[in-house]
KOLMILO-448843 format. One record per residue (C-alpha): x negated, y, z negated. Coordinates in steps of 0.1 Angstrom, whole numbers, plus 5000, padded with zeros to 4 digits. Layout:
XYZ...
# end
This chain:
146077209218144576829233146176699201150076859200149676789246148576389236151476379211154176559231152876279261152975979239156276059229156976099266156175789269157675639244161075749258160275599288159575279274161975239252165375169256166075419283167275259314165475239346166875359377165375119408167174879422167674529406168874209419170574039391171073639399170873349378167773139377167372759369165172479369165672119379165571899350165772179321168672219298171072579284172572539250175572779247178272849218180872979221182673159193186673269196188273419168191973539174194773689155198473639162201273849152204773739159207873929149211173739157214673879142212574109118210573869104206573869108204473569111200673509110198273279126194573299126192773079144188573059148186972809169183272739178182472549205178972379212177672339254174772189274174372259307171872039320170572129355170071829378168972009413168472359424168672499459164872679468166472869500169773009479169072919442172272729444172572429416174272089409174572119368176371869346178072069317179171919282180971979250179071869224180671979193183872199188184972329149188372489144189772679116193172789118196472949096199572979104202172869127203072519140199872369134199772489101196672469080194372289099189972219099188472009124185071949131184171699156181371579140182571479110184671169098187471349085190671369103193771599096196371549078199271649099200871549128199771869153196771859133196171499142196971539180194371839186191971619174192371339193192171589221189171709212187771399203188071309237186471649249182771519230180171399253181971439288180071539316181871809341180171819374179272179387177972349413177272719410175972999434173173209423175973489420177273289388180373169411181572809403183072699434183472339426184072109393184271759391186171649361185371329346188070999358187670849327188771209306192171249327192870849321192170919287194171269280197271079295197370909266197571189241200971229244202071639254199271779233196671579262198971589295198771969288194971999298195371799337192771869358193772189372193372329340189972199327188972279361189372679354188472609319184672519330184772799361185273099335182072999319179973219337179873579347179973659382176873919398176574129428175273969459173374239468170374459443171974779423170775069407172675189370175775319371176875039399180274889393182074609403184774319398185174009385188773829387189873469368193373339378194573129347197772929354200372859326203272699327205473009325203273189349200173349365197773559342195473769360192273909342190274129361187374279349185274609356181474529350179474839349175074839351173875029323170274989333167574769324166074799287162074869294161174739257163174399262163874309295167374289295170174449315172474579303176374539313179474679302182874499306186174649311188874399313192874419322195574169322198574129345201273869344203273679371206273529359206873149374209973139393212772939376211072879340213072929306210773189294210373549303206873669289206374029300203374229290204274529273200374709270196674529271193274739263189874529259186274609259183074359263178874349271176474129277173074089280171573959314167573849309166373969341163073719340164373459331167773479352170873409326172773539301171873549265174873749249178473859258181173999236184674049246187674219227190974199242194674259226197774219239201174299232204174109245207774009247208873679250212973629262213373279258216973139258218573439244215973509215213473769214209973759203207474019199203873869200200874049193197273929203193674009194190873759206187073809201184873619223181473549225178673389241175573309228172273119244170672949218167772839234
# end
Protein backbone atom coordinates (compact mmCIF):
# COMPACT_ATOMS: atom_id res chain seq x y z
CA UNK A 1 0.00 0.00 0.00
CA UNK A 2 2.93 2.88 1.28
CA UNK A 3 4.68 1.81 -1.92
CA UNK A 4 1.71 1.99 -4.94
CA UNK A 5 0.43 5.65 -2.45
CA UNK A 6 4.58 6.93 -2.83
CA UNK A 7 4.32 6.03 -6.55
CA UNK A 8 0.91 7.40 -7.46
CA UNK A 9 2.42 10.82 -5.37
CA UNK A 10 5.62 10.94 -7.17
CA UNK A 11 3.96 10.71 -10.32
CA UNK A 12 1.83 13.53 -8.92
CA UNK A 13 4.45 15.27 -8.79
CA UNK A 14 6.00 14.73 -11.58
CA UNK A 15 3.06 16.18 -13.51
CA UNK A 16 3.37 19.08 -11.64
CA UNK A 17 6.71 19.68 -12.34
CA UNK A 18 6.89 19.04 -15.57
CA UNK A 19 5.82 20.82 -18.41
CA UNK A 20 2.42 21.56 -17.13
CA UNK A 21 1.76 25.17 -16.90
CA UNK A 22 1.30 27.19 -13.81
CA UNK A 23 -1.55 29.23 -13.13
CA UNK A 24 -0.28 32.47 -10.83
CA UNK A 25 0.20 35.48 -12.15
CA UNK A 26 3.37 36.54 -14.04
CA UNK A 27 4.86 39.71 -15.09
CA UNK A 28 6.61 39.17 -18.22
CA UNK A 29 9.17 42.24 -19.07
CA UNK A 30 12.46 42.34 -20.52
CA UNK A 31 15.56 42.50 -18.35
CA UNK A 32 19.05 43.96 -19.16
CA UNK A 33 22.24 44.90 -17.88
CA UNK A 34 24.43 47.88 -18.55
CA UNK A 35 27.44 47.05 -20.34
CA UNK A 36 26.38 43.28 -21.41
CA UNK A 37 25.81 42.17 -24.97
CA UNK A 38 22.41 39.78 -26.94
CA UNK A 39 23.59 37.96 -30.01
CA UNK A 40 20.45 37.18 -32.19
CA UNK A 41 20.01 35.47 -35.80
CA UNK A 42 17.72 35.73 -37.54
CA UNK A 43 16.67 33.17 -40.14
CA UNK A 44 13.86 33.99 -43.14
CA UNK A 45 13.13 31.56 -45.56
CA UNK A 46 10.35 32.38 -48.11
CA UNK A 47 8.79 30.98 -51.13
CA UNK A 48 7.15 32.97 -53.94
CA UNK A 49 4.68 31.88 -56.46
CA UNK A 50 3.70 34.10 -59.27
CA UNK A 51 1.29 33.25 -61.97
CA UNK A 52 0.91 35.94 -64.74
CA UNK A 53 -1.08 35.07 -68.17
CA UNK A 54 -0.89 31.27 -67.09
CA UNK A 55 2.46 31.07 -66.60
CA UNK A 56 4.02 30.08 -63.06
CA UNK A 57 7.25 31.43 -61.69
CA UNK A 58 9.42 30.47 -58.67
CA UNK A 59 11.62 32.29 -56.32
CA UNK A 60 13.14 31.02 -53.25
CA UNK A 61 14.81 33.11 -51.22
CA UNK A 62 16.78 32.19 -47.55
CA UNK A 63 18.47 34.76 -45.64
CA UNK A 64 20.32 34.71 -42.24
CA UNK A 65 20.98 37.57 -40.50
CA UNK A 66 23.59 38.03 -37.58
CA UNK A 67 22.71 40.99 -34.48
CA UNK A 68 24.33 42.47 -31.37
CA UNK A 69 22.55 44.39 -29.20
CA UNK A 70 24.81 45.94 -26.91
CA UNK A 71 23.15 47.56 -23.88
CA UNK A 72 24.77 50.88 -22.87
CA UNK A 73 22.34 52.13 -19.83
CA UNK A 74 19.39 50.77 -18.14
CA UNK A 75 16.68 52.63 -16.30
CA UNK A 76 16.53 51.07 -12.20
CA UNK A 77 12.95 52.86 -11.61
CA UNK A 78 11.24 51.50 -15.16
CA UNK A 79 13.91 49.01 -16.68
CA UNK A 80 13.86 51.27 -19.54
CA UNK A 81 17.29 51.00 -21.80
CA UNK A 82 19.54 52.98 -24.35
CA UNK A 83 20.91 49.84 -26.53
CA UNK A 84 23.06 50.21 -29.73
CA UNK A 85 21.94 47.38 -32.20
CA UNK A 86 24.20 45.97 -35.16
CA UNK A 87 24.24 43.75 -38.17
CA UNK A 88 27.05 41.92 -38.08
CA UNK A 89 26.76 39.44 -40.75
CA UNK A 90 23.91 38.78 -43.34
CA UNK A 91 24.07 35.47 -45.88
CA UNK A 92 21.47 35.15 -48.67
CA UNK A 93 20.55 32.35 -50.94
CA UNK A 94 18.09 33.02 -53.49
CA UNK A 95 16.35 31.42 -57.01
CA UNK A 96 14.35 32.76 -59.16
CA UNK A 97 13.07 35.99 -60.39
CA UNK A 98 14.93 39.26 -61.23
CA UNK A 99 17.78 38.71 -59.10
CA UNK A 100 18.29 35.48 -60.50
CA UNK A 101 20.70 33.11 -58.95
CA UNK A 102 22.30 34.84 -56.36
CA UNK A 103 24.80 33.85 -52.86
CA UNK A 104 26.03 36.50 -50.79
CA UNK A 105 27.76 36.32 -47.70
CA UNK A 106 29.02 39.40 -46.19
CA UNK A 107 31.94 38.01 -44.91
CA UNK A 108 33.47 36.73 -47.62
CA UNK A 109 35.52 38.28 -50.54
CA UNK A 110 33.35 37.11 -53.15
CA UNK A 111 31.04 39.40 -54.96
CA UNK A 112 28.09 38.45 -57.44
CA UNK A 113 28.18 38.16 -60.65
CA UNK A 114 25.15 40.06 -61.80
CA UNK A 115 24.05 43.35 -61.92
CA UNK A 116 20.90 42.99 -59.05
CA UNK A 117 23.17 40.64 -57.60
CA UNK A 118 25.88 43.23 -57.36
CA UNK A 119 23.62 46.13 -56.04
CA UNK A 120 22.12 44.01 -52.91
CA UNK A 121 25.43 43.57 -51.93
CA UNK A 122 26.66 46.83 -51.86
CA UNK A 123 23.58 47.42 -49.81
CA UNK A 124 24.36 45.08 -47.54
CA UNK A 125 27.81 45.79 -47.41
CA UNK A 126 26.90 48.96 -46.16
CA UNK A 127 24.45 47.42 -43.51
CA UNK A 128 27.87 45.54 -41.58
CA UNK A 129 29.00 47.21 -38.51
CA UNK A 130 26.47 50.11 -38.16
CA UNK A 131 25.28 51.05 -35.00
CA UNK A 132 21.31 51.93 -34.67
CA UNK A 133 20.50 53.78 -31.57
CA UNK A 134 17.53 52.37 -29.45
CA UNK A 135 15.68 52.97 -26.70
CA UNK A 136 13.17 50.34 -25.47
CA UNK A 137 10.57 50.11 -22.68
CA UNK A 138 10.63 47.21 -20.49
CA UNK A 139 7.26 46.20 -22.36
CA UNK A 140 9.68 45.41 -25.48
CA UNK A 141 8.28 48.72 -27.17
CA UNK A 142 10.87 50.60 -29.25
CA UNK A 143 9.74 54.02 -29.21
CA UNK A 144 12.80 55.69 -30.68
CA UNK A 145 15.71 54.74 -33.32
CA UNK A 146 18.48 56.72 -34.33
CA UNK A 147 19.73 55.70 -37.59
CA UNK A 148 23.30 56.20 -38.39
CA UNK A 149 24.14 59.83 -40.66
CA UNK A 150 26.86 58.27 -42.24
CA UNK A 151 24.39 54.95 -43.46
CA UNK A 152 21.74 57.30 -45.14
CA UNK A 153 24.80 59.42 -46.85
CA UNK A 154 25.99 56.24 -47.88
CA UNK A 155 22.67 54.32 -49.14
CA UNK A 156 22.18 57.53 -51.35
CA UNK A 157 24.75 56.33 -53.30
CA UNK A 158 23.49 52.91 -54.14
CA UNK A 159 21.53 53.98 -56.80
CA UNK A 160 17.40 52.66 -56.45
CA UNK A 161 18.40 49.40 -54.84
CA UNK A 162 19.86 51.96 -51.56
CA UNK A 163 17.36 55.05 -51.84
CA UNK A 164 14.76 52.26 -51.24
CA UNK A 165 15.78 51.64 -47.52
CA UNK A 166 15.51 55.85 -46.26
CA UNK A 167 15.23 56.22 -42.84
CA UNK A 168 11.67 55.73 -42.33
CA UNK A 169 12.08 52.40 -43.38
CA UNK A 170 15.23 51.15 -41.40
CA UNK A 171 13.55 52.86 -38.72
CA UNK A 172 10.56 50.16 -38.64
CA UNK A 173 12.99 47.70 -39.75
CA UNK A 174 14.87 47.81 -36.16
CA UNK A 175 11.36 48.50 -34.13
CA UNK A 176 9.86 44.94 -35.26
CA UNK A 177 12.78 43.43 -33.58
CA UNK A 178 11.20 42.81 -30.48
CA UNK A 179 8.01 41.37 -29.18
CA UNK A 180 5.79 43.62 -27.34
CA UNK A 181 4.48 42.31 -23.35
CA UNK A 182 1.60 43.27 -21.21
CA UNK A 183 2.18 46.11 -18.92
CA UNK A 184 0.48 44.63 -16.26
CA UNK A 185 1.11 40.52 -14.54
CA UNK A 186 -1.22 37.67 -16.29
CA UNK A 187 -2.28 34.37 -15.52
CA UNK A 188 -2.52 31.49 -18.75
CA UNK A 189 -4.92 31.76 -21.06
CA UNK A 190 -4.34 35.85 -21.09
CA UNK A 191 -4.45 37.34 -24.62
CA UNK A 192 -3.49 40.28 -26.07
CA UNK A 193 -2.27 42.46 -29.23
CA UNK A 194 0.62 43.42 -30.87
CA UNK A 195 0.36 45.71 -34.18
CA UNK A 196 3.47 46.69 -36.78
CA UNK A 197 2.53 49.30 -39.41
CA UNK A 198 5.00 48.55 -42.39
CA UNK A 199 4.80 51.32 -45.15
CA UNK A 200 5.44 50.38 -48.91
CA UNK A 201 5.33 52.34 -51.61
CA UNK A 202 2.01 51.05 -52.92
CA UNK A 203 0.61 51.10 -49.53
CA UNK A 204 -0.03 50.40 -45.76
CA UNK A 205 0.38 46.74 -44.47
CA UNK A 206 -1.00 46.09 -41.28
CA UNK A 207 0.10 42.94 -39.21
CA UNK A 208 -1.54 42.45 -36.10
CA UNK A 209 -0.97 39.77 -33.92
CA UNK A 210 -2.94 37.79 -31.21
CA UNK A 211 -0.37 36.56 -28.43
CA UNK A 212 -1.87 34.08 -26.18
CA UNK A 213 0.06 32.87 -22.42
CA UNK A 214 0.23 29.24 -22.48
CA UNK A 215 1.70 29.15 -18.95
CA UNK A 216 5.05 28.93 -17.65
CA UNK A 217 7.07 25.52 -18.13
CA UNK A 218 8.00 24.34 -14.31
CA UNK A 219 10.99 22.08 -15.66
CA UNK A 220 12.57 25.10 -17.78
CA UNK A 221 11.55 28.27 -16.82
CA UNK A 222 10.20 29.48 -19.88
CA UNK A 223 6.79 30.96 -20.90
CA UNK A 224 5.28 29.95 -23.18
CA UNK A 225 3.41 32.17 -26.04
CA UNK A 226 1.49 31.46 -28.90
CA UNK A 227 1.17 33.92 -31.93
CA UNK A 228 -1.73 34.41 -34.11
CA UNK A 229 -1.01 36.86 -36.75
CA UNK A 230 -3.36 38.63 -39.65
CA UNK A 231 -2.56 40.99 -42.41
CA UNK A 232 -4.53 43.84 -43.90
CA UNK A 233 -3.68 46.16 -46.69
CA UNK A 234 -4.20 49.88 -47.38
CA UNK A 235 -3.86 50.86 -50.84
CA UNK A 236 -1.77 54.30 -51.35
CA UNK A 237 -3.95 56.78 -53.00
CA UNK A 238 -2.77 57.52 -56.61
CA UNK A 239 -0.13 54.66 -57.12
CA UNK A 240 0.11 52.44 -60.41
CA UNK A 241 -0.44 49.32 -58.57
CA UNK A 242 -3.44 47.80 -57.05
CA UNK A 243 -2.23 44.92 -54.60
CA UNK A 244 -5.34 43.54 -52.89
CA UNK A 245 -5.11 40.64 -50.50
CA UNK A 246 -7.14 37.88 -51.47
CA UNK A 247 -6.67 35.40 -47.99
CA UNK A 248 -3.75 35.36 -45.19
CA UNK A 249 -3.46 32.49 -42.36
CA UNK A 250 -0.18 32.33 -40.12
CA UNK A 251 0.81 30.73 -36.91
CA UNK A 252 3.99 31.56 -34.51
CA UNK A 253 5.64 30.91 -30.65
CA UNK A 254 8.18 31.85 -28.75
CA UNK A 255 9.81 31.29 -25.81
CA UNK A 256 10.09 34.11 -23.10
CA UNK A 257 12.98 33.16 -20.23
CA UNK A 258 11.16 34.48 -17.32
CA UNK A 259 14.65 34.90 -15.12
CA UNK A 260 16.50 36.14 -17.16
CA UNK A 261 13.91 38.58 -18.95
CA UNK A 262 14.24 38.04 -23.03
CA UNK A 263 13.38 35.97 -25.63
CA UNK A 264 15.30 32.90 -26.63
CA UNK A 265 13.12 31.48 -29.55
CA UNK A 266 10.23 32.64 -31.96
CA UNK A 267 8.81 31.04 -34.96
CA UNK A 268 6.51 32.61 -37.32
CA UNK A 269 4.65 31.11 -40.46
CA UNK A 270 2.72 33.36 -42.57
CA UNK A 271 1.23 33.00 -46.37
CA UNK A 272 -0.33 35.11 -48.38
CA UNK A 273 -2.23 35.16 -51.43
CA UNK A 274 -2.59 38.21 -53.66
CA UNK A 275 -3.51 40.07 -56.79
CA UNK A 276 -1.50 42.57 -58.19
CA UNK A 277 -3.52 45.03 -61.12
CA UNK A 278 -0.76 46.88 -62.43
CA UNK A 279 -1.22 48.81 -65.70
CA UNK A 280 -3.68 46.52 -67.22
CA UNK A 281 -1.88 43.12 -66.27
CA UNK A 282 -2.79 40.78 -63.73
CA UNK A 283 -0.64 38.93 -61.37
CA UNK A 284 -1.42 36.26 -58.96
CA UNK A 285 1.31 36.15 -56.14
CA UNK A 286 1.57 33.67 -53.58
CA UNK A 287 3.66 33.93 -50.37
CA UNK A 288 5.00 31.70 -47.56
CA UNK A 289 7.72 33.16 -45.19
CA UNK A 290 9.23 31.33 -42.08
CA UNK A 291 10.75 33.45 -39.52
CA UNK A 292 12.71 32.90 -36.72
CA UNK A 293 14.58 34.21 -33.90
CA UNK A 294 17.16 32.69 -32.08
CA UNK A 295 19.36 33.99 -28.93
CA UNK A 296 22.56 32.54 -29.25
CA UNK A 297 23.97 33.47 -26.15
Amino acid sequence: MFVRCFSAFAAMLMLLAGPSMSSAQEQLAWKFSAGESLKYVVKQNMKMTINVADKTQQIAMNQTMDMQWKIENVDPASGDVNMGQTVERVQMYSQGGLIGALKFDSSSTEVPDTPSGKALADVFKKLIGQEFGVHMLSTGKIDQVTVPESLLAALKKSGSTGNSLDEETLKQLMKQSAILLPETPIKTGHMWDSTQLIEMPFGTMTVTSKLTFQGIDASTGMARISMAPSISLTPKQGTEIDLKLLKTEGRGSLLFDVARGRITKSDLELKMEMQNNSFGQVIDQTIEQRTSMTLAN
